[in-house]
TORKOL-4160 file (C-alpha; in steps of 0.2 Angstrom, whole numbers, padded with zeros to 4 digits, m for minus):
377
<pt num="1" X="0043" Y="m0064" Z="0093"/>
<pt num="2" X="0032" Y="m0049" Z="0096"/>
<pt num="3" X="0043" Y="m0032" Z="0097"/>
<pt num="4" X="0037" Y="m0021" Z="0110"/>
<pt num="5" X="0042" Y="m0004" Z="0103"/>
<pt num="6" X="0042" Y="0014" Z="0106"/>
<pt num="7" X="0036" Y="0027" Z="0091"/>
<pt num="8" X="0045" Y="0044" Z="0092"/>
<pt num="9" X="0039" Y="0060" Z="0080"/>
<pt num="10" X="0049" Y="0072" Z="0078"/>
<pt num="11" X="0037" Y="0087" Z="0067"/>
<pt num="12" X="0037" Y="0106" Z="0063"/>
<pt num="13" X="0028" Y="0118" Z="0075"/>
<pt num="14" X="0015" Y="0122" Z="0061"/>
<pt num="15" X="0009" Y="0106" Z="0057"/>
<pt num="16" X="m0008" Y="0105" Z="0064"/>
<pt num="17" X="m0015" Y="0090" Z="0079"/>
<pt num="18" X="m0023" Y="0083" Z="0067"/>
<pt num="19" X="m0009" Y="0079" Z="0054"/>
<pt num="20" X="0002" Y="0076" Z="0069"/>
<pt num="21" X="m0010" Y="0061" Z="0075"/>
<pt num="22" X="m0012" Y="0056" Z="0060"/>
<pt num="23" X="0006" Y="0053" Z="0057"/>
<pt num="24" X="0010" Y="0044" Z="0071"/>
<pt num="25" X="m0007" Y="0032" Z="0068"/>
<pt num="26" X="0000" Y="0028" Z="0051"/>
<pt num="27" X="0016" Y="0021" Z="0060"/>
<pt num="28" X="0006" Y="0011" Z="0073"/>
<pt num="29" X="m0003" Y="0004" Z="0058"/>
<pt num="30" X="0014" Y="0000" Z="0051"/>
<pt num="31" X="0021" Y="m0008" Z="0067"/>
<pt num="32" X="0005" Y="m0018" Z="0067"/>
<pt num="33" X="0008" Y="m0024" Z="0052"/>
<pt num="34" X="0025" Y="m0029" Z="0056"/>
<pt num="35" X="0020" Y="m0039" Z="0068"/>
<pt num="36" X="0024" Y="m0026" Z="0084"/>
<pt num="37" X="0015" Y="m0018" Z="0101"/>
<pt num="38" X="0016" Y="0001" Z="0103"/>
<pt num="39" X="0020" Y="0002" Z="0122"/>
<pt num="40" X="0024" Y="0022" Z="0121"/>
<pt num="41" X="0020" Y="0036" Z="0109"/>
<pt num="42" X="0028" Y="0053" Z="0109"/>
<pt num="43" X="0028" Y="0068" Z="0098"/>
<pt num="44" X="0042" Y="0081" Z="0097"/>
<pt num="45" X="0039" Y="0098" Z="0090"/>
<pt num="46" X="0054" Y="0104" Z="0084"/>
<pt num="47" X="0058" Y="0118" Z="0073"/>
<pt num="48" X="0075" Y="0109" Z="0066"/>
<pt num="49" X="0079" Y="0089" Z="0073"/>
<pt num="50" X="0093" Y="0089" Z="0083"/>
<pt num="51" X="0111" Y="0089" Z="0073"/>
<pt num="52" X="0117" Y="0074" Z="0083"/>
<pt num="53" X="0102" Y="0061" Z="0088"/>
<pt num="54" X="0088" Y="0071" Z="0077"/>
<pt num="55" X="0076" Y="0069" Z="0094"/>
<pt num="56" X="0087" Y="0079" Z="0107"/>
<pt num="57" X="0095" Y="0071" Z="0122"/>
<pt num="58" X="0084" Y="0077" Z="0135"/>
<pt num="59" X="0068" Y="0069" Z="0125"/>
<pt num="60" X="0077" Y="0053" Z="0122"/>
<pt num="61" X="0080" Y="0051" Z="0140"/>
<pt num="62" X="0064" Y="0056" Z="0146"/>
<pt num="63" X="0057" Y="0041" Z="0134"/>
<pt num="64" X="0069" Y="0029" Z="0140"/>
<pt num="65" X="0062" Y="0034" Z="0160"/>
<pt num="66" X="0047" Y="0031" Z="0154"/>
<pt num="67" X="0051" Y="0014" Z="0149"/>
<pt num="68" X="0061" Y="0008" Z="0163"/>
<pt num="69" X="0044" Y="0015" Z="0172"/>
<pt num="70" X="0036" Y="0000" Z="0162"/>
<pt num="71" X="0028" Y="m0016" Z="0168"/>
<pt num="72" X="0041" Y="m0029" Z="0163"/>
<pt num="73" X="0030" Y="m0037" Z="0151"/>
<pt num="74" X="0030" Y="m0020" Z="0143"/>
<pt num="75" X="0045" Y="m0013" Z="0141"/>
<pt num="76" X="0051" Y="m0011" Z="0125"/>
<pt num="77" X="0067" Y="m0017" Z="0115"/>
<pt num="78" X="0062" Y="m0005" Z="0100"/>
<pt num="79" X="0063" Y="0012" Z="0096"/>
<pt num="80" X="0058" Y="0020" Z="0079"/>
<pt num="81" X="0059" Y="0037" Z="0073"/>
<pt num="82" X="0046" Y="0042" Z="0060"/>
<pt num="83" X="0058" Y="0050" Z="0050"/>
<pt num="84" X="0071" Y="0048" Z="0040"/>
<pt num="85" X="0090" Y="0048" Z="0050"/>
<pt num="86" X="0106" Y="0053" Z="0043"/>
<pt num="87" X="0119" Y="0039" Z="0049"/>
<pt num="88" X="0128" Y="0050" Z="0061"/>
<pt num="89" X="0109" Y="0051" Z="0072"/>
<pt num="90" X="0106" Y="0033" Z="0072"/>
<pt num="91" X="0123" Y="0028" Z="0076"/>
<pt num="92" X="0122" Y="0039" Z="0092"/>
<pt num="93" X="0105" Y="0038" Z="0095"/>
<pt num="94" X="0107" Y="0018" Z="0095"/>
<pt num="95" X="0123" Y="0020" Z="0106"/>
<pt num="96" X="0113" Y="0029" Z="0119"/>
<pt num="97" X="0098" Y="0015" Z="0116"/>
<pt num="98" X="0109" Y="m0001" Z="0117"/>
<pt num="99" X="0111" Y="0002" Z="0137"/>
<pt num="100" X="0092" Y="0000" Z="0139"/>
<pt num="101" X="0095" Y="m0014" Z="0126"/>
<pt num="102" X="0083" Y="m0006" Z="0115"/>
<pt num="103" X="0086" Y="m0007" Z="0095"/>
<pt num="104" X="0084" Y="0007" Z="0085"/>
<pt num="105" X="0076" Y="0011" Z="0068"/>
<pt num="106" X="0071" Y="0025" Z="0056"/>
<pt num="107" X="0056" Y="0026" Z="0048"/>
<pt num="108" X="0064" Y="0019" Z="0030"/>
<pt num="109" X="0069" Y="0003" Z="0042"/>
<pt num="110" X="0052" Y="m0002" Z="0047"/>
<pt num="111" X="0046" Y="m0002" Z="0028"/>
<pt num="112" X="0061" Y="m0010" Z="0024"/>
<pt num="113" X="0056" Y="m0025" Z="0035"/>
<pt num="114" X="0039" Y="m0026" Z="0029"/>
<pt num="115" X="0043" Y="m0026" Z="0013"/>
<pt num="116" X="0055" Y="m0042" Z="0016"/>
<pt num="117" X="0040" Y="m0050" Z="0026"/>
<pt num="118" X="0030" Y="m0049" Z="0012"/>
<pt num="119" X="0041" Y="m0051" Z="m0002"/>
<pt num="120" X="0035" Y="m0070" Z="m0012"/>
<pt num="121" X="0044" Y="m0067" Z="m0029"/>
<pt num="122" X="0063" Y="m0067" Z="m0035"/>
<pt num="123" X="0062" Y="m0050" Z="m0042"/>
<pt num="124" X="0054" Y="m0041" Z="m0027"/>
<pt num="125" X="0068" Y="m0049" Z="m0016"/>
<pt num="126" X="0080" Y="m0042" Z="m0024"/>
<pt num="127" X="0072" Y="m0024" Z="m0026"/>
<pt num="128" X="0071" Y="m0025" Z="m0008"/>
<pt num="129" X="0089" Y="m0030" Z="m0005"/>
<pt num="130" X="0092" Y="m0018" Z="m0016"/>
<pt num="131" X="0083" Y="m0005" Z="m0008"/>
<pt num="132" X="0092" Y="m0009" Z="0008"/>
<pt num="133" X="0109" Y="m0008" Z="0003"/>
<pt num="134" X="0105" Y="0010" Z="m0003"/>
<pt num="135" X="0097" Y="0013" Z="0012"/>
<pt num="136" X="0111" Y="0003" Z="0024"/>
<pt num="137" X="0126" Y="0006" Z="0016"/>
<pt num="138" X="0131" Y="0022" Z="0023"/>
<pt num="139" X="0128" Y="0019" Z="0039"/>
<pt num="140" X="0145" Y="0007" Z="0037"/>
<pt num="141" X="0150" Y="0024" Z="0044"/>
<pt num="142" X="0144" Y="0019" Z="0064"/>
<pt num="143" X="0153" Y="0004" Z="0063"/>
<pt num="144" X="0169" Y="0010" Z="0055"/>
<pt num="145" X="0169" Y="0024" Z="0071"/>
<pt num="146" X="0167" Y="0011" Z="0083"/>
<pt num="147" X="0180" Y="m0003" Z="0075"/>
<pt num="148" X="0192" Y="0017" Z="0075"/>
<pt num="149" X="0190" Y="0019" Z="0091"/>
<pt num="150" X="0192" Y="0000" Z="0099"/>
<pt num="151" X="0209" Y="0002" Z="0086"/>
<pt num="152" X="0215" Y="0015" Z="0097"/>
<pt num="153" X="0208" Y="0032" Z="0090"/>
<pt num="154" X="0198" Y="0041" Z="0078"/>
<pt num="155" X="0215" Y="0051" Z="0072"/>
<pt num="156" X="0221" Y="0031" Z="0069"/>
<pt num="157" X="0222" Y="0023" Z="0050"/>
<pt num="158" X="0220" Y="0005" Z="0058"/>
<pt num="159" X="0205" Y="m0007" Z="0058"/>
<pt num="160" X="0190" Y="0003" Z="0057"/>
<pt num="161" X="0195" Y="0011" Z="0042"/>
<pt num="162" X="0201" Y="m0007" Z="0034"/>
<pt num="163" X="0184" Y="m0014" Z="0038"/>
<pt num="164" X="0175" Y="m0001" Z="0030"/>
<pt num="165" X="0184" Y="m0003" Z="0013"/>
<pt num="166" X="0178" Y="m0019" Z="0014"/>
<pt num="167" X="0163" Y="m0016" Z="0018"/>
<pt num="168" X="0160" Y="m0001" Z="0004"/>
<pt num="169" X="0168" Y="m0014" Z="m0009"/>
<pt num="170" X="0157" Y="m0030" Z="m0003"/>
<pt num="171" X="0141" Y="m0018" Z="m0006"/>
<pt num="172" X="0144" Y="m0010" Z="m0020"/>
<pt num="173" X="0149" Y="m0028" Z="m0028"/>
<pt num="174" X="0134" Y="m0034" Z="m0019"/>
<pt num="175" X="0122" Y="m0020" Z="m0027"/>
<pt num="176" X="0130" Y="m0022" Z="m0045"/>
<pt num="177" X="0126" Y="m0041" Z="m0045"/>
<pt num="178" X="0107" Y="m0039" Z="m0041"/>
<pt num="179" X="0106" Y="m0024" Z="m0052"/>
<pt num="180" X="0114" Y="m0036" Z="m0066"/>
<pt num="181" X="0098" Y="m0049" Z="m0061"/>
<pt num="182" X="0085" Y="m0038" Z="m0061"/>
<pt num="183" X="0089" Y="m0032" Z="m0078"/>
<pt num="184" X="0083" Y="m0049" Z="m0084"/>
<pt num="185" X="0066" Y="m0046" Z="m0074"/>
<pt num="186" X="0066" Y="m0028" Z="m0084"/>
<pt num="187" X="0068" Y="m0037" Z="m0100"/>
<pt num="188" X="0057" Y="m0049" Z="m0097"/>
<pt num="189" X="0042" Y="m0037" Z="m0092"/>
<pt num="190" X="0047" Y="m0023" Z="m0107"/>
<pt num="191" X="0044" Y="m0038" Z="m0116"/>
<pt num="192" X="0027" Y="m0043" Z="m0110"/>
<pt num="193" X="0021" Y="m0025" Z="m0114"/>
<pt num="194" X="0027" Y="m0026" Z="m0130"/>
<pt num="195" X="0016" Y="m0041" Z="m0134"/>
<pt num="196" X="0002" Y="m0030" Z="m0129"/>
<pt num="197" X="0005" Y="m0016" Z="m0141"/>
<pt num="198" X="0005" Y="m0026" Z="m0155"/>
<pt num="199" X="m0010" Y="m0036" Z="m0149"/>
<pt num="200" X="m0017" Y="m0018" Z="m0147"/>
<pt num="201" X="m0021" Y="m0024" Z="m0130"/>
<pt num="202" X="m0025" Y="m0008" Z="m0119"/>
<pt num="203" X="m0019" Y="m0011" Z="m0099"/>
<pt num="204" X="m0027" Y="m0002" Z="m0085"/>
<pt num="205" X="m0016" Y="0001" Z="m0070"/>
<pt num="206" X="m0023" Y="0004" Z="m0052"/>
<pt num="207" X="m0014" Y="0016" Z="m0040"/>
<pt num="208" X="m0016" Y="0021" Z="m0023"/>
<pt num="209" X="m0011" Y="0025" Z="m0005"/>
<pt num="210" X="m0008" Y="0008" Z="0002"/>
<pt num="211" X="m0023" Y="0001" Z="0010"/>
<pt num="212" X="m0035" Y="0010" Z="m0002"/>
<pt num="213" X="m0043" Y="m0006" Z="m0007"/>
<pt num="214" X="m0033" Y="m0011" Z="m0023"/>
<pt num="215" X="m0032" Y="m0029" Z="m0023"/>
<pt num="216" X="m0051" Y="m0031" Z="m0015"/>
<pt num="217" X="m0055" Y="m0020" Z="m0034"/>
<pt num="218" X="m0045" Y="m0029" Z="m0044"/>
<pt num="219" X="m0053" Y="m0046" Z="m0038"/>
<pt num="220" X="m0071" Y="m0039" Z="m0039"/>
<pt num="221" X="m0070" Y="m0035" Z="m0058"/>
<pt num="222" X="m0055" Y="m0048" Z="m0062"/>
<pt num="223" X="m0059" Y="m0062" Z="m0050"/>
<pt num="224" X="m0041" Y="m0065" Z="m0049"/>
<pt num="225" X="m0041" Y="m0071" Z="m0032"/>
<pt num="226" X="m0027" Y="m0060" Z="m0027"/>
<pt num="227" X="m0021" Y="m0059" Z="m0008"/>
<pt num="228" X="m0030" Y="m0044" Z="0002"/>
<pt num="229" X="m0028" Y="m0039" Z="0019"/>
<pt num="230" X="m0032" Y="m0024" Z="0030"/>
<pt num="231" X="m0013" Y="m0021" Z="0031"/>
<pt num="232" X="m0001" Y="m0009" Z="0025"/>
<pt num="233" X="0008" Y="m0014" Z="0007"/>
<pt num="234" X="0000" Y="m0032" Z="0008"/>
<pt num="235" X="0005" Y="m0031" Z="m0011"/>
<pt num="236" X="0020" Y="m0028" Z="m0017"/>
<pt num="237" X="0022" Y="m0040" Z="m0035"/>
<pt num="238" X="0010" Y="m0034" Z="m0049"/>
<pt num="239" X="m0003" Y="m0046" Z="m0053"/>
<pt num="240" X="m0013" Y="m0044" Z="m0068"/>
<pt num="241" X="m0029" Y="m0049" Z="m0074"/>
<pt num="242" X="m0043" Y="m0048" Z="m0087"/>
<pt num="243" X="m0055" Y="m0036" Z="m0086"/>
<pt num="244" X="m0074" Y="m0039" Z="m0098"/>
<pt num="245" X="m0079" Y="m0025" Z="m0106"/>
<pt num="246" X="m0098" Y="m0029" Z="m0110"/>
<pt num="247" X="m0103" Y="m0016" Z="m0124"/>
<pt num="248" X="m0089" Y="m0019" Z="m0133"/>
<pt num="249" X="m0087" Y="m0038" Z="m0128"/>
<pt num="250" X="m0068" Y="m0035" Z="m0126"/>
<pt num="251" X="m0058" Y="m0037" Z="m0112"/>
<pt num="252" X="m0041" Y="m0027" Z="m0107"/>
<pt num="253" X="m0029" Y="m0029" Z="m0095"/>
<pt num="254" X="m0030" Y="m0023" Z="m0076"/>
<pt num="255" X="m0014" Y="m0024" Z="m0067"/>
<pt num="256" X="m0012" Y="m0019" Z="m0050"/>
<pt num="257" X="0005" Y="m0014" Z="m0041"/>
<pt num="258" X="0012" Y="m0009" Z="m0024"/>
<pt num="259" X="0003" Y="0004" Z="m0016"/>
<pt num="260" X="0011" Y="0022" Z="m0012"/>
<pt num="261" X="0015" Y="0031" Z="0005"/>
<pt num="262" X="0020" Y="0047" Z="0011"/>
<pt num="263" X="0039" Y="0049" Z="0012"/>
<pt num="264" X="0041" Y="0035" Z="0000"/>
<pt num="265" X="0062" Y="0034" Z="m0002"/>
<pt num="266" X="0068" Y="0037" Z="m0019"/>
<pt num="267" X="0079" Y="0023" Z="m0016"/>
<pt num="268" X="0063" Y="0011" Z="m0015"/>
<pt num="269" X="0055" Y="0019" Z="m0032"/>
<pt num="270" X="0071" Y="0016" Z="m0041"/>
<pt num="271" X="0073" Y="m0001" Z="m0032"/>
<pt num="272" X="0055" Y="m0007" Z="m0041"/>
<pt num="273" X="0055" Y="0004" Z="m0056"/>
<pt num="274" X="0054" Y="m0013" Z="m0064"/>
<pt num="275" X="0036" Y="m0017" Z="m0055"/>
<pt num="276" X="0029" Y="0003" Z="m0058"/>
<pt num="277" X="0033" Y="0002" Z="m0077"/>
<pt num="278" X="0016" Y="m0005" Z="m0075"/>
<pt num="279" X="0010" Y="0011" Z="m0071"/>
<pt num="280" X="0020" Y="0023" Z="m0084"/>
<pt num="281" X="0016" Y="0011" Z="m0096"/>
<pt num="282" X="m0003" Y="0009" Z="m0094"/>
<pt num="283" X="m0016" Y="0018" Z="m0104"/>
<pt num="284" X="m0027" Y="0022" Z="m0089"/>
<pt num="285" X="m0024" Y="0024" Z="m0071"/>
<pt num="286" X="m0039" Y="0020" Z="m0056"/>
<pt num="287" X="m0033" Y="0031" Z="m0043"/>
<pt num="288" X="m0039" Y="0020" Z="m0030"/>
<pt num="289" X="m0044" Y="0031" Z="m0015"/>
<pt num="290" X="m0052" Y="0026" Z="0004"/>
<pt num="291" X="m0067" Y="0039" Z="0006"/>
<pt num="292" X="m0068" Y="0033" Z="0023"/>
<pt num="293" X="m0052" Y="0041" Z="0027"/>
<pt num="294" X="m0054" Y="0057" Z="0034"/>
<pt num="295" X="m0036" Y="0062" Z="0028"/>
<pt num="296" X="m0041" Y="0056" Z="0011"/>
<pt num="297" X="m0037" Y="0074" Z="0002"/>
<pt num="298" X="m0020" Y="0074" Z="0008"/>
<pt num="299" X="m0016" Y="0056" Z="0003"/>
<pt num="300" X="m0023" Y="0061" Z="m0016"/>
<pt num="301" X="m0007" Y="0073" Z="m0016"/>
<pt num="302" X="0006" Y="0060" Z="m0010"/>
<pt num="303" X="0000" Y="0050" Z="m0024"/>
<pt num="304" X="m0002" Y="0061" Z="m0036"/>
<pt num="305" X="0016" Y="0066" Z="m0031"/>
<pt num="306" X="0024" Y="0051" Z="m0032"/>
<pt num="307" X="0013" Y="0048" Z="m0049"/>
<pt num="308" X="0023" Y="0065" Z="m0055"/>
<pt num="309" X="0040" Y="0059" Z="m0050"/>
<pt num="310" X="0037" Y="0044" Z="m0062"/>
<pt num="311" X="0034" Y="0054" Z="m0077"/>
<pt num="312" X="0016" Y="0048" Z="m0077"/>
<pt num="313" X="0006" Y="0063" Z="m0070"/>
<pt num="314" X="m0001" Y="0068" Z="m0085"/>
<pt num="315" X="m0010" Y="0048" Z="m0090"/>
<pt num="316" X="m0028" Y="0048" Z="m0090"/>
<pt num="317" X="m0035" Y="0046" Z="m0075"/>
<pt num="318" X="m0052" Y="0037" Z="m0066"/>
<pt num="319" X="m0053" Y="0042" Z="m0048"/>
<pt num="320" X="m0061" Y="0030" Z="m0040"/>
<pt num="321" X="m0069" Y="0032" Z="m0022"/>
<pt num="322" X="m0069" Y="0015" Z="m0014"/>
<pt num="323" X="m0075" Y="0011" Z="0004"/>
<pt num="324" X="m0092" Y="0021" Z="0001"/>
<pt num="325" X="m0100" Y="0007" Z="0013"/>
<pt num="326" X="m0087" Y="0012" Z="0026"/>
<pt num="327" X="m0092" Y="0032" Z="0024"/>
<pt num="328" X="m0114" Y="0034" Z="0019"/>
<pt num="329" X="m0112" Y="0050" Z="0024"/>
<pt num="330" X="m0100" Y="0056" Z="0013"/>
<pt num="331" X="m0104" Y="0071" Z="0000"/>
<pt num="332" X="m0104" Y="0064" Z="m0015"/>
<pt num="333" X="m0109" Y="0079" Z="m0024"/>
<pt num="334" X="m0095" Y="0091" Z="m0017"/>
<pt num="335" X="m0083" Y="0076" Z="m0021"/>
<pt num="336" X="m0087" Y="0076" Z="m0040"/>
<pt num="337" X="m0088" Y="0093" Z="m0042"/>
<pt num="338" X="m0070" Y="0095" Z="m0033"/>
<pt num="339" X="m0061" Y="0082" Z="m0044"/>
<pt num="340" X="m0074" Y="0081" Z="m0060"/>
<pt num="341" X="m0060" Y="0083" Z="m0071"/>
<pt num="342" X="m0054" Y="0063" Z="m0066"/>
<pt num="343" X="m0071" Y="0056" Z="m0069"/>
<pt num="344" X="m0074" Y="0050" Z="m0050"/>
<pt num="345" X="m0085" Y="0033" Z="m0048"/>
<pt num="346" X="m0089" Y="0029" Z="m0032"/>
<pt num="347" X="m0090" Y="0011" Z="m0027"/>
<pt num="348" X="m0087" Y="m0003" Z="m0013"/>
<pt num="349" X="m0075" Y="m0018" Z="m0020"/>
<pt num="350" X="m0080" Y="m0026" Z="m0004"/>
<pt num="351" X="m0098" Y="m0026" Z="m0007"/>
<pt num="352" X="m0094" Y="m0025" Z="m0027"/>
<pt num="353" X="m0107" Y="m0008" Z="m0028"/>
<pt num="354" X="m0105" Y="0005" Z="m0041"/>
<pt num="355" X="m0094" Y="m0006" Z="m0052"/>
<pt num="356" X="m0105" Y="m0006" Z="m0066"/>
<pt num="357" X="m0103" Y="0010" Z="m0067"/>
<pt num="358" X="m0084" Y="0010" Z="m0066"/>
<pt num="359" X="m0081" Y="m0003" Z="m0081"/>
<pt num="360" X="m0092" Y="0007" Z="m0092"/>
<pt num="361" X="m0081" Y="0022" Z="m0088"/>
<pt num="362" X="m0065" Y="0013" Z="m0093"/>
<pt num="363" X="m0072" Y="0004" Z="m0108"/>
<pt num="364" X="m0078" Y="0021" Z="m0117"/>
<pt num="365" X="m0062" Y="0030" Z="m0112"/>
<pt num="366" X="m0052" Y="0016" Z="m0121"/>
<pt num="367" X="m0063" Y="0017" Z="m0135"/>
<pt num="368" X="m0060" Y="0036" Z="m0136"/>
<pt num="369" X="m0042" Y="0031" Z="m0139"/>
<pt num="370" X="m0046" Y="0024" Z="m0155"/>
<pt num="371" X="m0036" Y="0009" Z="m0157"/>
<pt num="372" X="m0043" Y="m0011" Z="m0159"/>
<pt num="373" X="m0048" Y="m0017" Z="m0141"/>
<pt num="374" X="m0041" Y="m0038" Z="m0141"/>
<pt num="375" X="m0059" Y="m0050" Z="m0143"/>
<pt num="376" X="m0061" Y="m0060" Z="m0129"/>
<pt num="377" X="m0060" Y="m0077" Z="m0130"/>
């Protein structure tokens, strides 16, 4: 079943139309990748979000006119706020929704969903799961109000309070259980890059803004066959493959991860710290970055960010330009000299150009470091 869904914005007046667009583009693309139709699009400038439904009720009924004002094969049964929503706001914003029988979400919901969509392993399950309940849990306050009043009252001790003891108790259980499991997944790849250190095996980590062209880079110098797809966090497991150095005739290792986006949770992060020890672990970084993407600059920073609040800001760094085939016109001179300090390369995974150029980047950077490289086989 295809959702038919409406996106809502709520952003400061200051942010420019640009950033605003772009915004709301990036959770169509999200949608999309869900599997849903955008029927309606609104952005809200607000200087604070509403205290109650974060949008305002007059904008939330203006929205819902709209959509009764829809053809039938139109209308939509969800609503998603590109923001995140404290559990009061989407507990009354979905009460005044549910009469228009329209489901609503917060932003953290829709990449919730993805990720469960695209989850294949054991271990990302459960990160996601995880991820959820940190996320869900206290919105158990919605439905203990709601069992309250069906009890008789808010003032009342009766079966909303009852249900949400349970509830907090079945969670918390729930969340110590899966944290208990994925300590064996922790072990088991603390374990793996132990072997490498005393192999002297160095490991390259990619990184990126999802959709930068990750996996289409890790196949072109890997051939590791990996899935790609013009979709937002196609990847979450980490993959890892053998890269040949030529002068050296070495290989090390390439792994490549789940890719970063503005507004990440911190719940999430902590939820797949096991998968990004890849990154804080590694002995290089390719920032992996879309020159086609007019925004490019800004998504730099949210990786760079996110890269910070891992401890791994400070890891040497390739910054690689991917997509140049998409973007001929780009000026790869003002490029280098803005970011020279990373050693930019710019290349196309999809038409494997300039990657001669990249591995000879990362093979006389490792040897820099000084340390035995593994012989390939």
């Amino acid at each position: 079943m295809i959702n038919k869904t409406i996106l809502v914005d709520v952003i400061p007046p200051d942010i420019s139309k640009e950033e605003s667009l772009q915004r709301l583009s990036e959770l169509e693309s999200l949608v999309k990748t869900y599997g849903g139709i955008v029927v309606i699009k609104v952005i809200q400038k607000r200087g604070i979000p509403d205290y109650k439904t974060y949008i305002g009720s007059g904008k939330i009924q203006e929205v819902l006119i709209e959509n009764r004002l829809n053809d039938k094969k139109d209308k939509a049964s969800l609503l998603i706020i590109n923001n995140l929503l404290k559990p009061t706001q989407i507990y009354n914003l979905g009460e005044i929704c549910k009469k228009e029988g329209i489901e609503v979400w917060d932003r953290i919901d829709l990449i919730l969903k993805i990720f469960d969509k695209h989850a294949k392993s054991v271990e990302a399950k459960l990160q996601i799961e995880l991820a959820a309940i940190r996320h869900m849990g206290p919105r158990i306050y919605g439905l203990g109000l709601e069992l309250t009043r069906q009890a008789g009252g808010i003032g009342t001790r009766g079966i909303g309070e009852t249900n949400i003891q349970i509830m907090k108790r079945h969670l918390k259980r729930r969340e110590q259980k899966i944290r208990e499991k994925l300590k064996h997944y922790d072990l088991v790849q603390a374990n793996h890059r132990r072997q490498r250190r005393n192999k002297d095996l160095k490991t390259v980590s990619l990184v990126g803004y999802t959709n930068a062209g990750k996996s289409t880079l890790l196949n072109a110098l890997t051939k590791k066959g990996v899935y790609v797809a013009d979709k937002l966090f196609a990847t979450l497991e980490t993959t890892v493959g053998q890269l040949y150095l030529p002068e050296s005739e070495k290989i090390t290792l390439l792994s490549d991860t789940i890719g970063f986006i503005q507004d990440l949770p911190p719940d999430l992060i902590d939820a797949f710290k096991s998968t990004l020890s890849e990154i804080i672990d590694a002995d290089i970084l390719l920032h992996v970055i879309d020159i086609s993407d007019p925004l490019f600059k800004s998504k730099i920073t949210v990786v760079e960010n996110i890269l910070s609040d891992l401890g791994a800001s400070n890891k040497l760094k390739i910054y690689v330009f991917n997509k140049t085939d998409l973007n001929p016109e780009a000026d790869i001179k003002k490029i280098t000299n803005t970011y020279n300090e990373f050693s930019p390369v710019f290349v196309s995974s999809e038409k494997k150009q300039g990657l001669s150029e990249l591995i000879l980047k990362i093979e006389r950077i490792i040897c820099s470091l000084g340390e035995t490289l593994t012989p390939s086989s």
